[in-house]
C-alpha positions, 0 to 999 in steps of 0.5 A: 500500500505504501508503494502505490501512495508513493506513485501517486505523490510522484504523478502529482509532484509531476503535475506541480511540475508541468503546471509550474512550467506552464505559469512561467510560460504564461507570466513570460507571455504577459510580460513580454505583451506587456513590454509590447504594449509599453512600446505602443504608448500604452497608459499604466504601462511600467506598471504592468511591465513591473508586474509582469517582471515580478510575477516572472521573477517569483515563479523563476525563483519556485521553479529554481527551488524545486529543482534545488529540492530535488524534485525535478529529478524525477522527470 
């Protein structure tokens, strides 16, 4: 029984992981749409590019420690 509640933390750990790549690509997307959107003249836009940058750099940073944590390794 012990086994199969480990496989099952593994799949999940494997979705966290897949999820947590999947919002940096997004908040990379929104940061890059928001630098875009700056450029154009854009009202409020360093605002949302100070945003963008630091939604960035926080999921960067999760993403960081999980793979210091070792639980990328499983991938």
């Amino acid at each position: 029984m012990h086994r199969h509640s480990t496989k099952r933390g593994d799949k999940r750990q494997r979705v966290n992981r897949i999820a947590l790549v999947a919002r940096v690509q997004l908040a990379y997307e929104q940061f890059t749409d928001a630098v875009a959107r700056l450029r154009e003249g854009a009202p409020h836009g360093r605002r949302a590019v100070a945003l963008a940058r630091h939604r960035l750099r926080l999921l960067n940073r999760a993403m960081a420690m999980m793979a210091l944590s070792g639980n990328a390794s499983a991938a």
